[in-house]
C-alpha positions in Angstrom: 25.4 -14.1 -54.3 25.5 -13.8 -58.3 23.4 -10.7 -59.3 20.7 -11.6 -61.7 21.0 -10.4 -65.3 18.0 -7.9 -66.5 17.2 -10.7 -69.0 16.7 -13.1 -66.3 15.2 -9.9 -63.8 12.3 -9.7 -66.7 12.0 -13.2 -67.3 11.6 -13.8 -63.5 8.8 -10.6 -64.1 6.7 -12.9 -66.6 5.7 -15.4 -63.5 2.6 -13.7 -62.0 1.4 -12.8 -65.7 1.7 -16.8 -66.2 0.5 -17.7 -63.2 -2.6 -15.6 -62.9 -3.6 -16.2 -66.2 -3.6 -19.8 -65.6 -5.6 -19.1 -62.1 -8.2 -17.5 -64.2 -8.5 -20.6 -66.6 -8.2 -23.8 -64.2 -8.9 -21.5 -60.7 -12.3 -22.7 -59.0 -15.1 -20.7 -60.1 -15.2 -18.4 -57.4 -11.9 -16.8 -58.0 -11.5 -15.3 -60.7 -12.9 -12.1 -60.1 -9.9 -11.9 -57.1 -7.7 -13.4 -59.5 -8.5 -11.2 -62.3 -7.6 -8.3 -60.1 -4.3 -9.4 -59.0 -3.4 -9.4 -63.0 -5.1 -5.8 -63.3 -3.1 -5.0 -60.7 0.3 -6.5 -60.9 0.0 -5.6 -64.7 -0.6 -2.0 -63.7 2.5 -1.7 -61.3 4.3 -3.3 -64.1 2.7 -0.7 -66.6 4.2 2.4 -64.2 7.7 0.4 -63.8 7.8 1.5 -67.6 6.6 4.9 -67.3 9.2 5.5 -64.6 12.2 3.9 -67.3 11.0 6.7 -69.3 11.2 9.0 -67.1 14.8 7.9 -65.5 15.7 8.4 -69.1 14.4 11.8 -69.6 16.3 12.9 -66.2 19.5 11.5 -67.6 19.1 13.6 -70.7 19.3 17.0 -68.4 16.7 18.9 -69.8 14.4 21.0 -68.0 11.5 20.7 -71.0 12.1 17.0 -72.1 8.9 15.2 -74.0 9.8 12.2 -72.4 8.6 13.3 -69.2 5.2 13.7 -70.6 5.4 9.8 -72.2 6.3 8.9 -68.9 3.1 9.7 -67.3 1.1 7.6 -70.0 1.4 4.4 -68.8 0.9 5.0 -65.3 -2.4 7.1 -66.3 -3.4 3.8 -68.4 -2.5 1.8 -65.3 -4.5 4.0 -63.0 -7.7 3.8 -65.3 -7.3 -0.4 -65.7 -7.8 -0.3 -61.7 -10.9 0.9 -61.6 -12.5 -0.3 -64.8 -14.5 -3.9 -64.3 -11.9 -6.6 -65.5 -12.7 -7.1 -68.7 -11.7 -3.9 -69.9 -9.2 -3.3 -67.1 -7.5 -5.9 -69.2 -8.3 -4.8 -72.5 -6.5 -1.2 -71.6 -3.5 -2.8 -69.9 -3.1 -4.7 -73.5 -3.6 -1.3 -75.3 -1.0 0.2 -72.9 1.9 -2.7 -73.2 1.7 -2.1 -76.9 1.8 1.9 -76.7 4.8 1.6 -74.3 6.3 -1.3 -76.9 5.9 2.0 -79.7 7.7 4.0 -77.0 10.4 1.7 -76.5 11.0 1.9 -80.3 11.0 5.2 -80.7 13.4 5.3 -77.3 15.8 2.9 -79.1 15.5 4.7 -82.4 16.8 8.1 -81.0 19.5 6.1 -79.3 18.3 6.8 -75.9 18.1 3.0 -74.5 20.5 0.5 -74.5 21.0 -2.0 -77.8 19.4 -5.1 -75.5 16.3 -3.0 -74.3 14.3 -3.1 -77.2 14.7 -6.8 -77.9 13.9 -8.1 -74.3 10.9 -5.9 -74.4 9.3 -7.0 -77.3 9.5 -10.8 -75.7 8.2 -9.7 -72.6 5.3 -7.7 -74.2 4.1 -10.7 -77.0 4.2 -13.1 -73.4 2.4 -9.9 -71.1 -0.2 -9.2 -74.3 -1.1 -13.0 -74.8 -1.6 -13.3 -71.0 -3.8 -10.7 -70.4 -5.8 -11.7 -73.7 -6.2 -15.4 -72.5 -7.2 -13.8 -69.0 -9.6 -11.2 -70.7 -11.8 -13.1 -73.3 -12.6 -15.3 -70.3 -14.9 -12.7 -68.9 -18.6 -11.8 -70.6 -18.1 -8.4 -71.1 -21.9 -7.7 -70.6 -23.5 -6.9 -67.6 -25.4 -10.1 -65.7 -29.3 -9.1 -66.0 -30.6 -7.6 -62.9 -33.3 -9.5 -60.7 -36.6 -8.3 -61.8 
């Protein structure tokens, strides 16, 4: 079997941001607080995936007092916090937290710490993650519904 390329691995990745997103647009009524959820949370496991690159690099670098161990641990704590928000700003974090680990990546690709393709594949995947969760968020009424007198 041909092993898949990291291009095509993050490519491949984009499919439940895509598809989720669309669930939350044409989706009957009904689902889209369960499908909202499954974009919180795939976004999130997505979100700690990138912490834990961070931290894979800091381990390569050998040092017992590395500040990328501490920019590790801020996407997964954004990821944790999306989970248990109500959606609409679940999904407004998770946007905040692609583009803070996009400024990451930069400054990891800057020192010369990531490889010359990382960079470049992760700006694509963030503007396609960004506008996803966007689309998904700005369908929700951010305002609680009125409570039965």
């Amino acid at each position: 079997m041909r092993q898949l390329s990291p291009r095509m691995l993050g490519l491949l990745g984009l499919a439940p941001f895509l598809l989720f997103t669309a669930l939350t647009l044409v989706g009957p009524e009904g689902w889209r607080d369960w499908v909202s959820l499954g974009l919180i949370g795939y976004g999130a496991l997505i979100l700690s995936f990138l912490g834990g690159i961070t931290w894979g690099l800091a381990v390569t670098r050998n040092k017992v007092q590395d500040p990328l161990y501490l920019a590790s641990l801020g996407p997964f704590a954004a990821a944790w916090v999306a989970l248990i928000l109500p959606p609409f700003f679940g999904l407004l974090l998770l946007i905040a937290a692609f583009l803070g680990a996009l400024v990451n990546d930069y400054l990891l690709k800057r020192a010369g710490l990531s490889p010359g393709w990382y960079f470049s594949q992760r700006v694509t995947l963030t503007i396609v993650v960004v506008l996803c969760l966007g689309v998904a968020a700005f369908g929700f009424d951010p305002t609680p519904a009125p409570t039965p007198a």
